[in-house]
FIDREN-504547 format. One record per atom (N, C-alpha, C): x, z negated, y negated; residue in three letters. Coordinates in pm, whole numbers, plus 50000, padded with zeros to 5 digits. Layout:
N
XZYala/...
***
This chain:
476
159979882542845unk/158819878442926unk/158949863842968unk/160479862342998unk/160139847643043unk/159989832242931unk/160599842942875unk/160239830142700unk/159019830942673unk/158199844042686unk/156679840042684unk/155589830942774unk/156529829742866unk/155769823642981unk/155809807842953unk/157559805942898unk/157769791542842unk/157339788542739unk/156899794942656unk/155829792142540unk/154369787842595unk/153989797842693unk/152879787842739unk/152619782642829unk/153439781142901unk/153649765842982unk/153829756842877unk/154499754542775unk/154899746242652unk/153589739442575unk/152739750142567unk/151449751042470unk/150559742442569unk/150479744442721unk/149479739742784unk/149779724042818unk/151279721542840unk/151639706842855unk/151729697642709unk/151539707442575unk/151089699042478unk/149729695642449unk/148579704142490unk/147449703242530unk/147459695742581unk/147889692442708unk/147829680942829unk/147929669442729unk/148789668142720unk/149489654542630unk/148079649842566unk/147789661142464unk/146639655442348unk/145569649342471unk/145869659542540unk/143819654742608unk/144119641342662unk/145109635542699unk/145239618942732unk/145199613942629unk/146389616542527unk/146419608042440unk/145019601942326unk/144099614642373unk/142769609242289unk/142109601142368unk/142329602442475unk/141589591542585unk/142279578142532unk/143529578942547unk/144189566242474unk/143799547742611unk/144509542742546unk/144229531642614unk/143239526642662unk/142539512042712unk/141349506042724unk/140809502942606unk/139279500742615unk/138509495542512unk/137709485642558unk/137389474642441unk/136509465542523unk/135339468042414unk/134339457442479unk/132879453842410unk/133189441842340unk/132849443042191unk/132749432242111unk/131529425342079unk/131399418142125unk/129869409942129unk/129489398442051unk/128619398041983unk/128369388141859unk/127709380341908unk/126799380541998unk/125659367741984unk/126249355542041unk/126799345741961unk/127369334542017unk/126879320541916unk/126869312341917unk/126899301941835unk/128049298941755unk/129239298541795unk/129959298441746unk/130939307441774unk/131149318541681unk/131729331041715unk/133379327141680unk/133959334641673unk/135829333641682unk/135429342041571unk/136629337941435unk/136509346341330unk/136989358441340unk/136449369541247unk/136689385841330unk/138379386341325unk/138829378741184unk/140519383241163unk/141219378641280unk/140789367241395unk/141039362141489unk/140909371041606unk/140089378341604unk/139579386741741unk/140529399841717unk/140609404441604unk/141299415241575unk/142339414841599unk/143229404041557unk/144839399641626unk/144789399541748unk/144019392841854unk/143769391041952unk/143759402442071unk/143079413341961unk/143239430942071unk/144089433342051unk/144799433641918unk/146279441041863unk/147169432341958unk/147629417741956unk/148389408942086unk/148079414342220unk/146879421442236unk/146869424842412unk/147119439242415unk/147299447342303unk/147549465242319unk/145919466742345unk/144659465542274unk/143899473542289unk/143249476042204unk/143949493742197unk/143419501442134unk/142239509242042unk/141029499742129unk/139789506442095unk/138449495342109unk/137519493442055unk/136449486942040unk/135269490842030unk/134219487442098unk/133149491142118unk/131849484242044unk/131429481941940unk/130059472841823unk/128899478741908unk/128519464741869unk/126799467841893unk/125639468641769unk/126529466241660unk/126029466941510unk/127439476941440unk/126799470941291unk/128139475941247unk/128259464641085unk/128559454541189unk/128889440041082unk/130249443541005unk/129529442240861unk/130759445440769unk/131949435340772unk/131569423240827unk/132579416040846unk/133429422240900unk/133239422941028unk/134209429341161unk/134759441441129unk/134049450441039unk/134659463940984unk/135659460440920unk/135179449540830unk/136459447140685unk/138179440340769unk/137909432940905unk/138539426140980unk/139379441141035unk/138889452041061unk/139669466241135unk/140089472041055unk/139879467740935unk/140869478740819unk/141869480640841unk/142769495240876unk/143879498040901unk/144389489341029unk/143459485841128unk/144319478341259unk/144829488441358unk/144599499941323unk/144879508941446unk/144429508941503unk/143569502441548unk/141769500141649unk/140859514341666unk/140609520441737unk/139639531341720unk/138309521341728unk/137329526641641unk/136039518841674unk/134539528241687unk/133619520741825unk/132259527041798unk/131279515641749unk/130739521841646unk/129989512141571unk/128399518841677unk/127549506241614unk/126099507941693unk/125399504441599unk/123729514041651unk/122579509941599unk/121959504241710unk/121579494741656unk/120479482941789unk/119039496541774unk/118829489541902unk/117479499841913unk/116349496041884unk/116219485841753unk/115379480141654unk/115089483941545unk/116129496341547unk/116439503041399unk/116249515941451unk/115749521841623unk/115769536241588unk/114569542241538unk/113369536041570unk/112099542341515unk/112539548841355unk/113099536341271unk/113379541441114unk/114149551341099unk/115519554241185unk/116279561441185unk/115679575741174unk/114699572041325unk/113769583641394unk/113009593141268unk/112589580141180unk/111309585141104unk/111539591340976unk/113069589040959unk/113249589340787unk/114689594740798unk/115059607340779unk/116379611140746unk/117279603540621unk/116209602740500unk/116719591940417unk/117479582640477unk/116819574040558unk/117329560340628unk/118529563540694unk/118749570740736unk/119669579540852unk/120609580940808unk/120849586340633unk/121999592240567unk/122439576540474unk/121609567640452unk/121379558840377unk/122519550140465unk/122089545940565unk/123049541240719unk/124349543540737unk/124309560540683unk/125599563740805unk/126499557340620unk/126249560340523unk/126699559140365unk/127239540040334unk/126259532540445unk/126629522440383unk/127609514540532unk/127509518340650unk/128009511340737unk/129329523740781unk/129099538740769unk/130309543940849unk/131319551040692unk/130419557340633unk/131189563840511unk/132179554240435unk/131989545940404unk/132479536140294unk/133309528740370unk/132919523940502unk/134159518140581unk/135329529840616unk/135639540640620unk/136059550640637unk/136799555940519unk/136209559540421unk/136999561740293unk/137449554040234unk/137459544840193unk/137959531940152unk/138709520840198unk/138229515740306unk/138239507340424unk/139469510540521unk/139609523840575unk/140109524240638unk/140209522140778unk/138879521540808unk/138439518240955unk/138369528141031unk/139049529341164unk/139449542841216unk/138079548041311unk/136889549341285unk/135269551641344unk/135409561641389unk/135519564141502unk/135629572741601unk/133569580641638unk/133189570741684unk/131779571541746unk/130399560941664unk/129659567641664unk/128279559241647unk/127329560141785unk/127189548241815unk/126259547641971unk/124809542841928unk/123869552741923unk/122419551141881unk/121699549141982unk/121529533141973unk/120439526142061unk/122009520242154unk/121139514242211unk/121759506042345unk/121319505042469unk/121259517742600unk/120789514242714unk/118829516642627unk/118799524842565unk/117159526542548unk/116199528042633unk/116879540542731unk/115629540142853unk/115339534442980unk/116369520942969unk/116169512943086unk/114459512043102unk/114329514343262unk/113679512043297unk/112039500743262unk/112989490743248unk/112009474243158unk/111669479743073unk/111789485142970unk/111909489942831unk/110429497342814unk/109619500743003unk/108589512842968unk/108579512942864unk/110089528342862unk/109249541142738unk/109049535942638unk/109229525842558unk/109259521142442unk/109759529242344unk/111339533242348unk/112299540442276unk/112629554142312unk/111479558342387unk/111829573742442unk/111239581542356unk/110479580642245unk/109789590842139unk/110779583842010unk/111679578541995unk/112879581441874unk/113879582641908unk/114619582042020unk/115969583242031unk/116169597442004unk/115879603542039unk/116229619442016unk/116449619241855unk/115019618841829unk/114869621741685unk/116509617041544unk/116399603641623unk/117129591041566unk/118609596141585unk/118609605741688unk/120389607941764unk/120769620741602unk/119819626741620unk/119369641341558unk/119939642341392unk/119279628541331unk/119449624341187unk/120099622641174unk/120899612341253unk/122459602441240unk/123409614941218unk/123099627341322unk/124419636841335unk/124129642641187unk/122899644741135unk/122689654141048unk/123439643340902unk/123059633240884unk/124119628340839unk/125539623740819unk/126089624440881unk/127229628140925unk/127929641140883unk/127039651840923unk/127649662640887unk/127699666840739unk/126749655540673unk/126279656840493unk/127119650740453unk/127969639640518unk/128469632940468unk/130179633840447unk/129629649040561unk/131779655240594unk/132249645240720unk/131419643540748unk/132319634840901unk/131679639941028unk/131009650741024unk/130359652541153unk/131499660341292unk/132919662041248unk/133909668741315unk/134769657041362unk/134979644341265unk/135689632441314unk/134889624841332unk/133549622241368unk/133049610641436unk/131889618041486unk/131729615541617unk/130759617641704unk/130089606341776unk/128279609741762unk/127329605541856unk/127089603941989unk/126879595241994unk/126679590942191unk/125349584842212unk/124999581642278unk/123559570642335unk/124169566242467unk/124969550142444unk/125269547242562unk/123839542942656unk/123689545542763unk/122849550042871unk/123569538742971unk/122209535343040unk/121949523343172unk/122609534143257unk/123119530343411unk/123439537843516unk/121709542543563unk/120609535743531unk/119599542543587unk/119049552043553unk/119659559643452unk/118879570443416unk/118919578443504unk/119849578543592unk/119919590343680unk/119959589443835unk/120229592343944unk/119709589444060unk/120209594944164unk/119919591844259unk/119989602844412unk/119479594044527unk/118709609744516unk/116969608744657unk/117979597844826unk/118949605844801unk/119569607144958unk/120829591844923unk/121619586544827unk/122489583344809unk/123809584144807unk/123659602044806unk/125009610344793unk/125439609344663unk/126059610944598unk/126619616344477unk/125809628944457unk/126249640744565unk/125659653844529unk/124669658444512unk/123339645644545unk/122109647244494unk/121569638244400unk/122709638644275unk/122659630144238unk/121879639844082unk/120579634644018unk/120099641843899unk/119479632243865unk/119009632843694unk/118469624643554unk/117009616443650unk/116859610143623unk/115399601643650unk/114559610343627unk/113559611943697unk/112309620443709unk/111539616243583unk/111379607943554unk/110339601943444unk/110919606943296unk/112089607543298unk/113049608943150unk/113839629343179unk/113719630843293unk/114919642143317unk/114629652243179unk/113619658443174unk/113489664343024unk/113809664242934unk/114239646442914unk/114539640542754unk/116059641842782unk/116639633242878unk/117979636042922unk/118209645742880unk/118219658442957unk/118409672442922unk/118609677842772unk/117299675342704unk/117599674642564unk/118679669242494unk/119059653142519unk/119839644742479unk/120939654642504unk/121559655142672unk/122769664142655unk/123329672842583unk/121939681242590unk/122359697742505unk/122849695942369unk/121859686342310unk/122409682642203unk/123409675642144unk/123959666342303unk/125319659042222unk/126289671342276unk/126689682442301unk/126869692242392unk/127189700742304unk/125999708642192unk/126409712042066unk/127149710541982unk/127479693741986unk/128359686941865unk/129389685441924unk/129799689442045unk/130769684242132unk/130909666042118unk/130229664542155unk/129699646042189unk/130019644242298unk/130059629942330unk/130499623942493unk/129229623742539unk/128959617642664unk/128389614942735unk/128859602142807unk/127729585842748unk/128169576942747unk/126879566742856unk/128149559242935unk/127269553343076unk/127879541643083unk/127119531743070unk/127439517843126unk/126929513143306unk/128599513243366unk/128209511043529unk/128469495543569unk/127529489043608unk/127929477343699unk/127559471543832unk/128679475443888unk/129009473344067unk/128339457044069unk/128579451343988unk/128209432543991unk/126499437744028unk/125939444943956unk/124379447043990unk/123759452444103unk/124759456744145unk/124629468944262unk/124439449644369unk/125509443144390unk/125409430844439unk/124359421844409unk/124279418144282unk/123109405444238unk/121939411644298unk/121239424644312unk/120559430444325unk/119719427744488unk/120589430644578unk/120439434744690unk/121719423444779unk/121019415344860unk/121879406944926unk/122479410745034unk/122079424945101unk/122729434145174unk/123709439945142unk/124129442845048unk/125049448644973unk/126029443345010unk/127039459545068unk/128449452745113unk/129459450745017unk/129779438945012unk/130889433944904unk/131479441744892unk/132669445944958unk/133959451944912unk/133909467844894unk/132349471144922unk/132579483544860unk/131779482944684unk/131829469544642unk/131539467344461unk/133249467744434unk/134289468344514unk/135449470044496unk/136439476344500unk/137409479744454unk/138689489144454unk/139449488944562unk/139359482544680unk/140299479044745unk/140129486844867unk/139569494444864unk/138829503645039unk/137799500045125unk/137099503845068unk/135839502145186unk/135909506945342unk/136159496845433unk/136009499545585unk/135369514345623unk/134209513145546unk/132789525245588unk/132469532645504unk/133939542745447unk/133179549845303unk/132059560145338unk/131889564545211unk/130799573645206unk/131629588345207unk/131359598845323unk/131499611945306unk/129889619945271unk/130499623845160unk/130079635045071unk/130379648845055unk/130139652945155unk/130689670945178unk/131849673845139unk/132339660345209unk/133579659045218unk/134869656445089unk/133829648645024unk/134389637244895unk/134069624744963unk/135279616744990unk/135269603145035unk/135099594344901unk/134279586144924unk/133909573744832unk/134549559344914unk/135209552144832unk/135729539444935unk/134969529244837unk/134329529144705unk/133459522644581unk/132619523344547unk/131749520544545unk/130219521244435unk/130559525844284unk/131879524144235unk/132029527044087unk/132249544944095unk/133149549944184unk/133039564744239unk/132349569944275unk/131369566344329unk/129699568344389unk/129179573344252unk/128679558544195unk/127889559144070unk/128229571443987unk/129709569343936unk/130329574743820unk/129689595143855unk/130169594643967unk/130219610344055unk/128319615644040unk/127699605244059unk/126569615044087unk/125979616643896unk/126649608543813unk/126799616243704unk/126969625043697unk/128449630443724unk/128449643343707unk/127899653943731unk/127139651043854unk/126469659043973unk/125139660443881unk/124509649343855unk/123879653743724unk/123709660543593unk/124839660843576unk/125539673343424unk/125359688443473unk/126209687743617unk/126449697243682unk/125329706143708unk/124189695643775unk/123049705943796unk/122329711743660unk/122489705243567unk/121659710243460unk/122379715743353unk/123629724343394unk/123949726143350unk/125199724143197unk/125949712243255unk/127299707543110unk/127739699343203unk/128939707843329unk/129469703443370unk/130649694643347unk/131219703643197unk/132859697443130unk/132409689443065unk/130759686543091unk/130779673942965unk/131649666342986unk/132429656442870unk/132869643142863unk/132409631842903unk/132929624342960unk/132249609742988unk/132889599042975unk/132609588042848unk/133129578942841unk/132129566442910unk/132959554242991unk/131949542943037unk/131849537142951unk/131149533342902unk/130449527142757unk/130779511642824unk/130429505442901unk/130609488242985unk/130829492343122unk/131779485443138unk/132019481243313unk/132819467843301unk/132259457643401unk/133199448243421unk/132519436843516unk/132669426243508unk/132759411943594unk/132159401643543unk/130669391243552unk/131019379543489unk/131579369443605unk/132189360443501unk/132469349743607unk/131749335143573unk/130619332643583unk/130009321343644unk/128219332143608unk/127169319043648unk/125749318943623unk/125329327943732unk/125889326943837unk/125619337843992unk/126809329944084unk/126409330544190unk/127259329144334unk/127839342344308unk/127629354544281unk/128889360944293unk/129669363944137unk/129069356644103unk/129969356443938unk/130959346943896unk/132579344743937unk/133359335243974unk/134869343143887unk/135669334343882unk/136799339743838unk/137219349043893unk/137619345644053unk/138019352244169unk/137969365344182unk/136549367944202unk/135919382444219unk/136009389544080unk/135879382743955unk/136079391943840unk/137419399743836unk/138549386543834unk/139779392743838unk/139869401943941unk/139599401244053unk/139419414644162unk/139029427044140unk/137899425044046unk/137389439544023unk/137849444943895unk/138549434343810unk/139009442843634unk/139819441343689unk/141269435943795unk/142289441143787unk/142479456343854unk/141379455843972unk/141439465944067unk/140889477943972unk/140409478343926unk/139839490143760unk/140789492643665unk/141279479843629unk/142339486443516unk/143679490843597unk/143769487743716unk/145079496543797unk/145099507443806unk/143799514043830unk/143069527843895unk/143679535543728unk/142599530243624unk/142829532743492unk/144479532743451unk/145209524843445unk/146409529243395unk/147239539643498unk/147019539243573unk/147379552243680unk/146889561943666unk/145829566143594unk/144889574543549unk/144549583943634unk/144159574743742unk/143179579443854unk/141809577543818unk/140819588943848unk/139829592743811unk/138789589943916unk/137569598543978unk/137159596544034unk/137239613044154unk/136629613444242unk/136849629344356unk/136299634144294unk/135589635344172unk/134939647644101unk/135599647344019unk/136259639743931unk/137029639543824unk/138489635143808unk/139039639443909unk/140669631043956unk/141199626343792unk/141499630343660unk/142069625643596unk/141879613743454unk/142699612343368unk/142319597843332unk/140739594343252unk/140599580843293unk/139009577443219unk/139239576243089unk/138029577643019unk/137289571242894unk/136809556442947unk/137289541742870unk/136359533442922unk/136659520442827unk/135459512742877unk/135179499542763unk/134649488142842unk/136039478842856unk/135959466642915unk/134519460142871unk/133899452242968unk/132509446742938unk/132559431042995unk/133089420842898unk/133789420742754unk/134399411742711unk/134769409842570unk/135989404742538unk/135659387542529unk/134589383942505unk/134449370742466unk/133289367242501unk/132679357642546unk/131569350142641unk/130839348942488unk/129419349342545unk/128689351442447unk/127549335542510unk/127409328942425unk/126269317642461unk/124839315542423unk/124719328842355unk/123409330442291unk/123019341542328unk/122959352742421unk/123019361642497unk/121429356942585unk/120669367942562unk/119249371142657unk/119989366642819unk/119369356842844unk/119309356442995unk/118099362943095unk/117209366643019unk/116089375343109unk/117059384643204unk/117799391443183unk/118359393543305unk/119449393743382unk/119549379643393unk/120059367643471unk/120939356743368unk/121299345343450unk/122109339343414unk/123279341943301unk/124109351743433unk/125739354943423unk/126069369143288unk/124509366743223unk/124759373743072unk/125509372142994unk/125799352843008unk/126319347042860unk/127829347442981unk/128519351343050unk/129649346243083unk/130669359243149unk/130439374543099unk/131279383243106unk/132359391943030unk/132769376942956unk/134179378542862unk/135099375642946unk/136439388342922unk/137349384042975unk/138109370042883unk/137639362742790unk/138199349742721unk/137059345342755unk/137899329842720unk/136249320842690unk/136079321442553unk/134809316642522unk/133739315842383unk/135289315742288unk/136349305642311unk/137399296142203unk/138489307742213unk/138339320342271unk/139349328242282unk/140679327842393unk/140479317942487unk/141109315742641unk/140919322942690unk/142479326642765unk/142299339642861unk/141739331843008unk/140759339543097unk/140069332743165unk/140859336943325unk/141929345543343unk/142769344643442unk/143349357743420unk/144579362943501unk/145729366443485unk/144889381543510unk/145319390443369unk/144899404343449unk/145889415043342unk/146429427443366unk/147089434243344unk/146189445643252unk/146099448543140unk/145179456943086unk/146029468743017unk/147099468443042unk/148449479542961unk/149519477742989unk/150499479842909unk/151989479942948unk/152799469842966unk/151459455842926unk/151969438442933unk/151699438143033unk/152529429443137unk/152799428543252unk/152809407343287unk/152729405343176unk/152399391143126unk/151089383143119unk/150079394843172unk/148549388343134unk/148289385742995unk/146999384642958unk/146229382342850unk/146719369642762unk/146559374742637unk/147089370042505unk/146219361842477unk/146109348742443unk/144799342142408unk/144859341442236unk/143809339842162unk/143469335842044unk/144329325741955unk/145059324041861unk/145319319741787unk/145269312941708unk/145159297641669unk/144729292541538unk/143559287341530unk/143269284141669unk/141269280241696unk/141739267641686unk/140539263941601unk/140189244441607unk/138879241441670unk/138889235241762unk/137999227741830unk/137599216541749unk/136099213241786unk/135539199341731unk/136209187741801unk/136269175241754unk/137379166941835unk/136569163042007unk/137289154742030unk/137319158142209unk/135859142442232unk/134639149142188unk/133289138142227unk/132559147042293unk/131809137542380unk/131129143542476unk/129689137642476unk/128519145242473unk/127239136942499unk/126649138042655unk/126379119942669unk/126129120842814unk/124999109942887unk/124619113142990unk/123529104643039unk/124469093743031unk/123449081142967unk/124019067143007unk/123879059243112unk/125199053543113unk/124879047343262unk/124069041843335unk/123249033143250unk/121989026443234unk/120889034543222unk/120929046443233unk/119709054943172unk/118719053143334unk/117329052243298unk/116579054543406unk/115909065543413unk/116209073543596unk/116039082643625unk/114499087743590unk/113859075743642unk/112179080943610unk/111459080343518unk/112389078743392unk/111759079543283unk/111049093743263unk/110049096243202unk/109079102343190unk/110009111343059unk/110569107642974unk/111379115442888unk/112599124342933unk/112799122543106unk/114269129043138unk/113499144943128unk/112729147443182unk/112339164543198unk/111929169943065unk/111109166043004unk/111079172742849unk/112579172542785unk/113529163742757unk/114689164142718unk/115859171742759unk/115709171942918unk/116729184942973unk/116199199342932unk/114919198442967unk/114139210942916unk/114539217342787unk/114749210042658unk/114669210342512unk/115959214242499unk/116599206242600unk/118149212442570unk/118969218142610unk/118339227942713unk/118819237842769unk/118339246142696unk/117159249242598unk/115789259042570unk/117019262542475unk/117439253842412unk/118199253642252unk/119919256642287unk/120329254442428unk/121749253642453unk/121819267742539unk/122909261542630unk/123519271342694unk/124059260942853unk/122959264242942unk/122839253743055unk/123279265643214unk/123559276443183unk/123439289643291unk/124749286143355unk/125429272643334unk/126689269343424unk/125839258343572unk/125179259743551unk/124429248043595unk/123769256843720unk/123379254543827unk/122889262343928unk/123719265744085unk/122919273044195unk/123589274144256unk/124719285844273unk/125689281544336unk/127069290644336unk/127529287444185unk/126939282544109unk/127859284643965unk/128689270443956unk/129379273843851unk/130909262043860unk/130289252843863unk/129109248743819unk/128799232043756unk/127759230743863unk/127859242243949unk/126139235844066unk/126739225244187unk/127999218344173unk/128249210244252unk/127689195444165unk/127449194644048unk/127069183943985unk/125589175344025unk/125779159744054unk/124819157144108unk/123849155044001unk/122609146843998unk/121359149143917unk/121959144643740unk/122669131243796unk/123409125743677unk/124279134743577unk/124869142243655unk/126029152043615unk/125079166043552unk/124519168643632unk/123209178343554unk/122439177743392unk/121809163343376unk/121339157143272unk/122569159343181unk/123789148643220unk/124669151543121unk/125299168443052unk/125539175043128unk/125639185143131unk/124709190343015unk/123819192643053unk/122459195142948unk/122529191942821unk/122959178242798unk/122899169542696unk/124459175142589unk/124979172742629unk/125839177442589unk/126329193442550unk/125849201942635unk/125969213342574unk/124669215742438unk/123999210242442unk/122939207942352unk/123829197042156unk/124699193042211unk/125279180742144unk/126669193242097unk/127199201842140unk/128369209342140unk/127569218242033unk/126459227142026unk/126089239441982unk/125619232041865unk/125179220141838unk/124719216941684unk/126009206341646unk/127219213141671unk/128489208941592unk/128789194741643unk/128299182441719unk/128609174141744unk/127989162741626unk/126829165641616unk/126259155441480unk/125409144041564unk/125189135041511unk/124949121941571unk/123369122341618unk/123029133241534unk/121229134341601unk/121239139141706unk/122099151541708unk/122319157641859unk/122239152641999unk/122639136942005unk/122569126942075unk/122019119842076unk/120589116442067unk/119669110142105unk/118599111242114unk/118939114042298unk/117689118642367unk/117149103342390unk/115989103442399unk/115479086342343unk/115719082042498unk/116469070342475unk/116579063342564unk/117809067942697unk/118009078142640unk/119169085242792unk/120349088142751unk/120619088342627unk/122039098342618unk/123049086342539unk/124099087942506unk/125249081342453unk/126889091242435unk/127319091742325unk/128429097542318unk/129829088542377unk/130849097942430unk/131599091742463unk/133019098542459unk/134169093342442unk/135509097542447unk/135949102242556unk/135509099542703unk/135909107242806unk/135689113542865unk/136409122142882unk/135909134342957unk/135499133943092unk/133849145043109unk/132809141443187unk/133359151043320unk/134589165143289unk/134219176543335unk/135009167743473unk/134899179343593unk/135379178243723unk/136179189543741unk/136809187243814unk/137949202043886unk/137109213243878unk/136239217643901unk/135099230643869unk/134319231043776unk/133819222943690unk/133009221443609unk/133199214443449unk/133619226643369unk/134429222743200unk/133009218743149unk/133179206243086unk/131959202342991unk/132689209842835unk/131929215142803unk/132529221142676unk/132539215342567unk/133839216342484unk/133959209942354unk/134109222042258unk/133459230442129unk/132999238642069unk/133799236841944unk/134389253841903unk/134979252941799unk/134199252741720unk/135139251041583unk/134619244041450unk/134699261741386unk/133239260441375unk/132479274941260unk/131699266641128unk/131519273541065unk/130579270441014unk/128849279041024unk/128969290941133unk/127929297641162unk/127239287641197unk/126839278741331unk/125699277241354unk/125659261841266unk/126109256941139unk/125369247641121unk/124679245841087unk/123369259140991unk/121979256840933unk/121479260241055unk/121699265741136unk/120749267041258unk/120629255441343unk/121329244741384unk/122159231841436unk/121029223041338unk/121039220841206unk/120299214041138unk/118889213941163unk/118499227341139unk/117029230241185unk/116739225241341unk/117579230741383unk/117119222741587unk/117079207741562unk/117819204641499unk/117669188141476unk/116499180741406unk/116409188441309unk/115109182341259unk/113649186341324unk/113409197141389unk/112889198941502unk/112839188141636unk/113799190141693unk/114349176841744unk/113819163841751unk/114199158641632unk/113299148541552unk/112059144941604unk/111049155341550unk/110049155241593unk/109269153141687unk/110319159041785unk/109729164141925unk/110069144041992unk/110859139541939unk/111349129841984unk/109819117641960unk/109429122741806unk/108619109441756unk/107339116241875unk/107039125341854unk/105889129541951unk/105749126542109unk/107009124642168unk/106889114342303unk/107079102542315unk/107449095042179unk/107339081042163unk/105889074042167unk/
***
């Protein structure tokens, strides 16, 4: 009897084991839209140098696949939600998809594809309902391919999901259920990733809970104890990320798929393009997260370890600012692969590994000339043009570069405009205002950027220029 008992005590602590070990380490978000991206074989060393395990696509760029061959990387590849109507409409398309971006990287390739995430955040709110008559459909095909294809047991479907899909009347956790407008579709969505034994995938950010609402008490967007938590029938909340995360569940719960799984699809920090988007506070909240996480402390509904995906690895400069600024600036590196301050993400105790082997364009800067006059009638169309075309969201208040006076502004402008089309001599001349120069413009807070050497944006760089051009003879 008692050897039977140690058999399964034995059986259940190897169970245990597996159910972490598939959770496995951190994951981050790999994000493409940049001007000048870091080459994938570069980024890939770059997770493998920091221990992380797992990666999160928002496509499924064969580059970046061919770059994970055999890295030991778990990966979720994505369909943009530009592609679900077709998905939606055409099983063909669906099986056609999963054959040329997950099958073939997989059998061949060697790419360890864990998940496909169909759509991105579809039923945000902004979105009115746009993508709420294919996602289902679109979720539906993908699996059905998959399962045609023999992979429907090793790779599973998700729809990473906004934190707004779901809610609470009161701001408990425990009344916490799906958005009234969507709860039906939700419901559906579940059951069905539920069937396949699928996750259940949520992108949370405490930074929004702040940008949002200027009432908003800081330190409970943080790990560190909130003065005034929240009792919840007697679940203490000291975070907004335990809050949030919890009335998820509370949502599963009421409708039934309580054990669902839940992986956070994004959580994290930017640091600039907001007063509260700073080094400071980022490192505060990803270190105070990934502590919780490697301790594999959970949340009062879920004490044990997370599913989760750093939000993200590399600053993106071509990134939608419609909503906000601090879009293009929530990489834990900068754009060149710099670690952007000291944070602990695994068993390195050394901080973040930076990038490898990056060449920068040489060290010129485009800048208002000294001589330039302020009231020229050409300074506002020209800052305008080159912010439209650059990446100017350092610029503002609370952000690093909003101490820069009008001069420092222009230049600023000019130059990040002069950085993104490779440093070519047209780039610099805004008629009558600008001049390149060897020294450096930046200040103790404010990096004027010098841009590695890609060859991505230089037909795009060309075209702005000869554009450019134009725009130049037309205010002459």
């Amino acid at each position: 009897m008692e050897g039977k008992k140690f058999r399964i005590y034995f059986v259940l602590m190897m169970l245990f084991a597996t159910s972490v070990l598939e959770v496995g380490g951190i994951g981050v978000n790999w994000g493409t839209q940049s001007t000048h991206p870091l080459p994938p074989s570069t980024v890939v060393k770059m997770l493998k140098d920091n221990g992380i395990q797992k990666v999160k696509l928002f496509d499924a760029d064969p580059n970046i696949l061919d770059a994970l061959k055999k890295s030991g990387i778990q990966v979720m590849v994505g369909i943009p939600n530009d592609l679900l109507y077709t998905m939606a409409n055409s099983r063909q398309a669906a099986e056609k998809w999963v054959a040329k971006n997950v099958s073939a990287h997989v059998s061949s390739g060697g790419v360890d594809i864990r998940y496909i995430a169909v759509g991105n955040e579809p039923f945000l709110s902004t979105y009115n309902g746009t993508f709420e008559a294919t996602t289902l459909p679109a979720l539906v095909n993908i699996q059905n391919a998959l399962i045609k294809a023999g992979l429907g047991s090793s790779i599973k479907v998700t729809v990473p999901s906004n934190a707004d899909v779901y809610q609470s009347s009161s701001g408990n956790p425990s009344d916490g259920d799906f958005r009234t407008d969507i709860h039906d579709l939700m419901v559906q969505i579940v059951k069905f990733l539920s069937q396949n034994n699928a996750p259940f995938t949520v992108n949370i950010y405490p930074f929004i809970s702040l940008y949002e609402d200027p009432n908003f008490p800081v330190d409970y967007a943080f790990f560190n104890g909130f003065s005034d938590p929240l009792n919840d029938n007697g679940k203490i909340y000291d975070n907004v990320f335990d809050a949030n995360y919890d009335t998820l569940v509370w949502a599963l719960n009421k409708n039934g798929f309580g054990n669902m799984p839940i992986i956070v699809g994004e959580i994290g920090w930017p640091t600039d393009g907001d007063r509260n988007g700073n080094l400071q506070l980022a490192q505060r909240f990803n270190q105070g997260f990934m502590t919780r996480f490697i301790a594999g402390k959970g949340t009062p509904l879920r004490p044990g370890p997370m599913d989760a995906y750093l939000f993200s690895l590399v600053d993106e400069d071509n990134k939608s600012i419609q909503p906000g600024n601090f879009e293009r600036h929530w990489g834990l590196f900068y754009y060149d692969g710099r670690p952007k301050y000291q944070l602990t993400i695994g068993s390195r105790t050394n901080g973040l590994v930076g990038a490898t082997g990056v060449a920068h364009l040489p060290k010129k800067w485009c800048i208002l000339k000294p001589s330039a006059n302020l009231n020229s009638d050409q300074v506002a169309p020209s800052v305008s043009y080159a912010c439209q075309n650059a990446d100017c969201t350092s610029l503002g208040y609370g952000t690093s570069c909003g101490g820069l006076d009008i001069r420092g502004n222009i230049s600023y402008a000019f130059n990040s405009y002069y950085q993104v089309n490779d440093q070519v001599d047209g780039a610099c001349k805004f008629p009558g205002l600008s001049t390149v120069t060897d020294r450096d413009p930046s200040t103790q807070d404010c990096t004027f950027q010098i841009m590695i050497q890609t060859d991505s944006a230089r037909k795009i760089g060309s075209l702005r220029i000869v554009l450019f051009a134009f725009l130049v003879v037309a205010f002459l």
